[in-house]
C-alpha positions in Angstrom: -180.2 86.8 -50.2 -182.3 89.4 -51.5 -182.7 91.1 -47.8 -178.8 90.9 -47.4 -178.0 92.7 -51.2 -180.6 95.5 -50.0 -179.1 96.0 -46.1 -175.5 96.0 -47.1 -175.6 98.0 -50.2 -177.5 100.4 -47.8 -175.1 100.7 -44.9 -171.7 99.9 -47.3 -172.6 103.3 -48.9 -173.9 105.3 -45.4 -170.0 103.5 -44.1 -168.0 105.2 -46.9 -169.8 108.5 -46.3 -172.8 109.0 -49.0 -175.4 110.9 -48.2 -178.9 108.9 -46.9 -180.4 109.9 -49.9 -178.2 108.9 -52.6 -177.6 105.6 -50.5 -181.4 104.9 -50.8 -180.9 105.5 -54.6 -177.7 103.7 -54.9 -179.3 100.4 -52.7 -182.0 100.8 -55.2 -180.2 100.4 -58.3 -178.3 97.1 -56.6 -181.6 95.9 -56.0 -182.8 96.2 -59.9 -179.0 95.1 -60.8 -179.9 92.1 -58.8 -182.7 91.5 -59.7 -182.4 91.3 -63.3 -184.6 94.5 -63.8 -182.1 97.8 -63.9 -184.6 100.3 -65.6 -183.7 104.2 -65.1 -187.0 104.8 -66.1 -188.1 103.2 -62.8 -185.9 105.5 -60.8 -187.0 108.9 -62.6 -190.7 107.6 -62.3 -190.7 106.5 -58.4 -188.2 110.0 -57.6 -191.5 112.0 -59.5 -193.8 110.2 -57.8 -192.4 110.2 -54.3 -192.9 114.2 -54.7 -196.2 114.7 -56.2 -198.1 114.0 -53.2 -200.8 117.0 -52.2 -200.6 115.3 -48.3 -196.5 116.5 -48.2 -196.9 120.2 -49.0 -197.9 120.1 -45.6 -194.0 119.9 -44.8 -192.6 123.2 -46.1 -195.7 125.1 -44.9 -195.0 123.7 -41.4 -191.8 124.4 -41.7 -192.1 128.0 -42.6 -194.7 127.9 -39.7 -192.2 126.8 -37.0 -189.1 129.4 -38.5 -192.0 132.4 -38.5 -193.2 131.2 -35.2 -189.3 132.0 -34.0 -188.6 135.0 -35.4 -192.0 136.5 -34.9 -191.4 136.5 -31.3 -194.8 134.2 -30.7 -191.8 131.1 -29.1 -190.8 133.6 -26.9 -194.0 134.8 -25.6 -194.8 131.0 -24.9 -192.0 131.1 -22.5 -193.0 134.1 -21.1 -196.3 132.5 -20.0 -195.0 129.0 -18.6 -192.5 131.4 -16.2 -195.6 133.4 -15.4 -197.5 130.0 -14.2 -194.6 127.7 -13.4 -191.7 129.2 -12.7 -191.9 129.6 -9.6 -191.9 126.0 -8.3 -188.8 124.6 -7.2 -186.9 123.7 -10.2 -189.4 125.6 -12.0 -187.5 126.6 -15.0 -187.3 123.2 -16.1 -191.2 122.7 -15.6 -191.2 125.9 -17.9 -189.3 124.3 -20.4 -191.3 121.1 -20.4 -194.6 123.0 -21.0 -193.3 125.4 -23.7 -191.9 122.4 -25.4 -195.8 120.8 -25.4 -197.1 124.3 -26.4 -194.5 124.8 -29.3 -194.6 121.1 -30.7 -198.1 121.7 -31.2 -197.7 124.7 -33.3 -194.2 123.5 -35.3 -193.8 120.1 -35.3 -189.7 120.2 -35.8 -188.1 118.9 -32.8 -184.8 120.9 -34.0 -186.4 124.2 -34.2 -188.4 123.7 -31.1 -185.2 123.3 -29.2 -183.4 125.8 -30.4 -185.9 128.3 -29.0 -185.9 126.4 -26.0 -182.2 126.4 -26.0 -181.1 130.1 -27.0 -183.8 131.6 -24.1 -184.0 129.0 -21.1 -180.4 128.3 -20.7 -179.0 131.4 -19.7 -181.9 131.9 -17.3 -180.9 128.4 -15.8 -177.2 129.0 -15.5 -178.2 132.5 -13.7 -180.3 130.9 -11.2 -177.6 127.8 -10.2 -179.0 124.4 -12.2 -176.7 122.0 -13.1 -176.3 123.1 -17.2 -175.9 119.8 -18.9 -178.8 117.9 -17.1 -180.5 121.0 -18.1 -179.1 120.7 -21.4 -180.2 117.6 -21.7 -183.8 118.1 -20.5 -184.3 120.5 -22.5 -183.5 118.1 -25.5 -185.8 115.6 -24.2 -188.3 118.0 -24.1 -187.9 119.0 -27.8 -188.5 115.7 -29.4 -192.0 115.7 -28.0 -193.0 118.0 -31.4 -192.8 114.7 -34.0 -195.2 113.3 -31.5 -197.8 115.8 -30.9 -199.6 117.6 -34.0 -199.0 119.1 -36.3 -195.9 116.2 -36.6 -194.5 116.2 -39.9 -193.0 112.7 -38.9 -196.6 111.8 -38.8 -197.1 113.2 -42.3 -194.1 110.9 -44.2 -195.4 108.0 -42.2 -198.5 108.5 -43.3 -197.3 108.7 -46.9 -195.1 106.3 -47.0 -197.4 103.7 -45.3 -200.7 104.9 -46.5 -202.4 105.9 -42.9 -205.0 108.6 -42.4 -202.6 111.5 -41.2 -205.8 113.2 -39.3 -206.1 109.8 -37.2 -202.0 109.8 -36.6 -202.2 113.5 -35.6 -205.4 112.7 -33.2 -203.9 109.7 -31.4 -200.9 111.5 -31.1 -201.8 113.7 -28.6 -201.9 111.8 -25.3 -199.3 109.9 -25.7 -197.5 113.4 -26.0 -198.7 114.5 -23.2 -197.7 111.2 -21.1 -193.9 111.8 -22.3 -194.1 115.4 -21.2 -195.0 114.1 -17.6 -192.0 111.3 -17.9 -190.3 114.2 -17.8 -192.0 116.4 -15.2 -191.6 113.3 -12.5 -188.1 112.5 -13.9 -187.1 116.3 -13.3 -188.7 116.5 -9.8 -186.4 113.7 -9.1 -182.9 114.8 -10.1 -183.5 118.9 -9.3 -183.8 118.1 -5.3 -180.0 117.6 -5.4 -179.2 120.9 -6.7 -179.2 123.7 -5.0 -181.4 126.4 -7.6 -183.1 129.6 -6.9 -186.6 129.6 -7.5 -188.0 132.5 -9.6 -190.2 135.3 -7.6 -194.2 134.1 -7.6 -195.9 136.4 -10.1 -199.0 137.9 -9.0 -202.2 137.3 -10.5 -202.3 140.5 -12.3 -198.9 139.4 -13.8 -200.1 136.0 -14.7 -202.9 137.6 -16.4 -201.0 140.0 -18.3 -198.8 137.0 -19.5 -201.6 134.8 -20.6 -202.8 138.5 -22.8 -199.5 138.7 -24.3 -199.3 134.8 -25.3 -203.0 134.8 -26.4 -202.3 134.8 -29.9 -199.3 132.4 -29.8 -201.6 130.0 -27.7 -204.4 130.6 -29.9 -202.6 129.0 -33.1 -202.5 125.4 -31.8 -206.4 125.8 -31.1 -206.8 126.8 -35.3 -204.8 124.1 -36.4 -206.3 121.0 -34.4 -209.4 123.1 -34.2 -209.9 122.8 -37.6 -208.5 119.2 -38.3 -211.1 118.0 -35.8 -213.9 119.8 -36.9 -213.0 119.0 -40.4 -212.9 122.3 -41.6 -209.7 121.6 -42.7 -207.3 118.7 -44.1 -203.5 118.8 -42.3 -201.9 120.2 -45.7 -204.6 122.6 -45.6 -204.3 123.6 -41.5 -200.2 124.2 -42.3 -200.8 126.9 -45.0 -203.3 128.2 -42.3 -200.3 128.2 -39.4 -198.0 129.5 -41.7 -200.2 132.7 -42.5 -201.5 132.9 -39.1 -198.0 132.6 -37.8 -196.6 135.4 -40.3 -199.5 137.8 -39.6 -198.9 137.7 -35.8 -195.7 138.3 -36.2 -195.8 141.1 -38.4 -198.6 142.8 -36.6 -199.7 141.8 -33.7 -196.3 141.5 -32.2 -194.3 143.4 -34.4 -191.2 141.5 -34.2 -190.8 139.9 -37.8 -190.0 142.6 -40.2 -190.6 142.6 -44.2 -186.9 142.3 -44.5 -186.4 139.1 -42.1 -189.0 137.3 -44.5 -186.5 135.9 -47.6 -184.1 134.8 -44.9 -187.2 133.2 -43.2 -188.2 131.6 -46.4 -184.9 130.7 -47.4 -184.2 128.6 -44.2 -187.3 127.1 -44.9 -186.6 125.6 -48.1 -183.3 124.5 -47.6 -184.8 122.6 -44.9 -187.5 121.3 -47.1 -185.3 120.4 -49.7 -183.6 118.1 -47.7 -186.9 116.3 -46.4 -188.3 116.2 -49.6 -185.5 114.9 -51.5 -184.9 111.5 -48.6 -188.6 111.2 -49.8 -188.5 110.8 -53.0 -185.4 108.5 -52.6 -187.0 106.5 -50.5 -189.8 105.9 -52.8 -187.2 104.2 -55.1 -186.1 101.8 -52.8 -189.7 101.3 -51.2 -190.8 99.9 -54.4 -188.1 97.5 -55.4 -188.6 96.2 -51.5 -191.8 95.7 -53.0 -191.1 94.3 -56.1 -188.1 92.2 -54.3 -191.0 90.8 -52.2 -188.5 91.6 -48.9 -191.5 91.8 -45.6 -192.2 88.4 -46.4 -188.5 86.9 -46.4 -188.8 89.2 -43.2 -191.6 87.8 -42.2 -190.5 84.2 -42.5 -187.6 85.0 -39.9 -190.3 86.6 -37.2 -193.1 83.6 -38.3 -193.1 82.8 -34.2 -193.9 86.1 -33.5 -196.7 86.9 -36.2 -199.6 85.6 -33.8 -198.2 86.9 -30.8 -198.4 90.7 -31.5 -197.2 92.2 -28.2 -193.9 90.7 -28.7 -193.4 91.2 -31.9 -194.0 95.3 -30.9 -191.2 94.4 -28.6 -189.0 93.0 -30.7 -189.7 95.4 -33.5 -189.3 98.7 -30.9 -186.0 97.4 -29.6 -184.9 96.8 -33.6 -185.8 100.7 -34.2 -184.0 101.9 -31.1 -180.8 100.6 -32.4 -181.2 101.9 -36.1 -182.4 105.3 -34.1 -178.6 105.6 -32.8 -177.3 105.6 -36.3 -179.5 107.4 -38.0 -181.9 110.2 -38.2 -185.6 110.6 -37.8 -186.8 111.5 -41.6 -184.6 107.9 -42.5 -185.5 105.9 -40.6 -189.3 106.1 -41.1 -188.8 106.0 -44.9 -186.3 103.1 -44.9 -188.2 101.1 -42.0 -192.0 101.4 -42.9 -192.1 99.7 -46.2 -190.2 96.8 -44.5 -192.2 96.8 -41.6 -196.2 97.8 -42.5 -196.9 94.5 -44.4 -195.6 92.4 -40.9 -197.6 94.9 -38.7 -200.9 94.2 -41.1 -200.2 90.2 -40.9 -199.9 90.4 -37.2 -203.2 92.4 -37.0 -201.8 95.5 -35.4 -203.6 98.9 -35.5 -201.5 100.8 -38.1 -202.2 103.9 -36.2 -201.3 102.4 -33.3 -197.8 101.5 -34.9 -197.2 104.6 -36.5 -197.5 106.5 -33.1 -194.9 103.7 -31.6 -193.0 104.1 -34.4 -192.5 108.1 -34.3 -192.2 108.0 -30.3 -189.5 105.5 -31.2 -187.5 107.3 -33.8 -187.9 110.2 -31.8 -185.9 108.9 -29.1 -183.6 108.7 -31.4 -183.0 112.1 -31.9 -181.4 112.0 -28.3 -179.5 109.0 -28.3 -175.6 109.1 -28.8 -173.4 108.8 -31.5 -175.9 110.8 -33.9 -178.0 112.8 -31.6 -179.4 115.7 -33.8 -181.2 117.4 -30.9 -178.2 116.6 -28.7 -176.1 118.4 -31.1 -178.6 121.4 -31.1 -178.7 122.3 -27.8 -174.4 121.6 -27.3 -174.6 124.4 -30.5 -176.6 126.8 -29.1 -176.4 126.3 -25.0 -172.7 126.1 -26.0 -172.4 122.9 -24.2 -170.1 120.4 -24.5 -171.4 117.3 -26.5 -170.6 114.9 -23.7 -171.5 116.5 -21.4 -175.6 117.2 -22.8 -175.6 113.2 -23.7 -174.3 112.6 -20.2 -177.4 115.1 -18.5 -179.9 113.5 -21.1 -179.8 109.8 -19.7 -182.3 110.2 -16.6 -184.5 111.3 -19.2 -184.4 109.0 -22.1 -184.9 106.5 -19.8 -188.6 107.7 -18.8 -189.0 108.6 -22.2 -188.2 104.7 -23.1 -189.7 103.2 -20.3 -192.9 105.3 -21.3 -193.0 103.9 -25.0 -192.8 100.5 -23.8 -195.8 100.9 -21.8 -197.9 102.0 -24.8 -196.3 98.6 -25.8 -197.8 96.2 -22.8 -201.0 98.6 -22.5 -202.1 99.2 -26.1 -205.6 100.9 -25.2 -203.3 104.3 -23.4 -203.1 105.3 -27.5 -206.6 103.9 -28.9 -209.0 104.6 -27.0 -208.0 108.3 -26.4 -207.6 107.9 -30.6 -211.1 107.2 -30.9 -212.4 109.6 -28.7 -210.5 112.8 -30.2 -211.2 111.4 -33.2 
């Protein structure tokens, strides 16, 4: 009964229109009412709480990193490169926007922001040389929600809060499984582009390669400092995002000369709206993550999977296929922070790798950033390709479904996310 007051107080008050957050808050305080417990001490203590976490100032310092990245002209020069090298393959362009997608998630983390870069400069170019616009539209989207997946993620970092995982580990095993959905896409791509009929960019010369490499140096260089560091220790991940944000507002300043003094409060402001948003879904998330808690909800869970605890493959299944559908309804940020407190006491019972998980998990949720009715990358590149909605979800299919099909596999072969883990690590 407990389970059922917490789920349909939660989706009653998303139904009617309330914000995510103050439907965490409001499920909350039917829990305590419930429960025989209504404190708003406990609601004022958990909100505090939630935000006075040293690991999450890594969020707005990522964040300013990824909106300095795109206004200091170092997303462009990434592009720049990847033509140089790729574009001239046929359908090269969208090669190019599957390897500036890799490069830029490992700088900004923000699928949205990645995209919209991708977006704003590859689109145009593909329209010019005859692609089909909403299968580019969509790959292009596809291509974004790599950057919660590779580090620096900041899904990785609310996971890791709200579940109480190493964020260096989630960051480090990360990586290949980022790079395996980046060549989903490259095969799925090759596939589709030999029915159109596209004009293939000239070959650059070597020179010209070389020259772009020297312009992107700088841009390419930042991903380098930030794992770099994490690896080596040097630094912790709250500590490597104040590092991108500097680095990424002195190249831009002065190295490339594209982000002026004036450009920095709108750059800052963006930021923190964007932040506020994240950081507030946190903190009302930690209300409802402790009444969970206190309501004792994983194990009336737990006694519905009770088949499935001792055979953990399945229950990966069944749990992945769970998160898909809540993915279509509702955003990234959340999901993680409504699903982990439910979820991370089953995953420990079953004796799964929590790191393991959390990487599932975040590929997971990040499909759902491209999956129709919600879509919020879908909706970014129909805003600013100027692409029709339906059309972008009808181009993104071929896709999600090798991005899918490629989380599952992590599912049957486990070892494809630990044992590069514990070798990067």
């Amino acid at each position: 009964m407990t389970l059922f007051v917490f789920v349909g107080s939660l989706l009653g008050a998303m139904a009617i229109g309330v914000p995510v957050a103050f439907s965490l808050m409001f499920c909350g305080v039917i829990l305590m009412w419930y429960m025989d417990m209504f404190n708003s001490q406990i609601i004022a203590q958990n909100m505090i709480a939630g935000a006075d976490t040293f690991t999450l100032l890594a969020i707005p310092f990522f964040i300013l990193a990824g909106e300095l990245m795109n206004s200091g002209g170092l997303s462009k020069r990434i592009i720049e490169f990847a033509v140089a090298c790729v574009g001239h393959i046929r359908g090269g362009l969208g090669i190019v926007a599957i390897v500036a997608a890799l490069i830029m998630a490992s700088i900004s983390g923000s699928a949205a922001a990645d995209t919209a870069a991708l977006a704003a400069i590859l689109i145009p170019m593909m329209a010019k040389a005859g692609y089909n616009i909403p299968r580019s539209g969509g790959l292009i989207a596809a291509g974004g929600i790599i950057a919660p997946v590779i580090p620096p993620s900041m899904a990785f970092i609310v996971f890791g809060v709200a579940a109480n995982v190493s964020i260096t580990q989630l960051f480090m095993a990360g990586i290949f499984p980022g790079i395996l959905m980046g060549l989903s896409l490259v095969v799925t791509w090759l596939i589709v582009v030999r029915k159109d009929n596209v004009q293939a960019l000239p070959k650059t010369t070597y020179k010209e390669r070389l020259r772009a490499t020297g312009r992107a140096a700088w841009a390419l260089g930042m991903p380098v400092i930030i794992l770099g560091g994490i690896k080596a220790g040097v630094v912790t991940p709250t500590e490597a995002a104040v590092v991108a944000a500097v680095y990424a507002m002195f190249v831009g300043m002065f190295i490339y000369r594209e982000l002026k003094p004036s450009d920095l409060p709108r750059v800052i402001l963006q930021a923190a709206k964007t932040t506020s948003v994240i950081m507030f879904l946190v903190c009302a998330a930690l209300v409802s993550a402790w009444l969970i808690t206190a309501a004792n909800i994983p194990a009336e869970i737990a006694s519905y999977i009770e088949p499935l605890i001792d055979r953990p493959t399945l229950l990966m299944f069944v749990i992945m296929i769970l998160v898909l559908v809540v993915g279509t309804a509702l955003d990234l940020t959340p999901t993680i922070l409504i699903l982990t407190p439910v979820l991370m006491p089953i995953i420990k019972q079953a004796g799964i790798d929590p790191v393991y998980f959390g990487v599932l998990f975040i590929i997971n949720n990040s499909i759902g950033l491209i999956t129709p009715p919600v879509g919020v990358v879908l909706n970014v590149v129909s805003g600013v390709g100027r692409i029709p909605l339906g059309k972008v979800t009808a181009g993104v299919w071929p896709f999600l479904l090798a991005q899918t099909i490629v989380m599952f596999l992590l599912v049957l072969f486990p070892d494809l996310v630990i044992v590069p883990a514990r070798w990067l690590h």
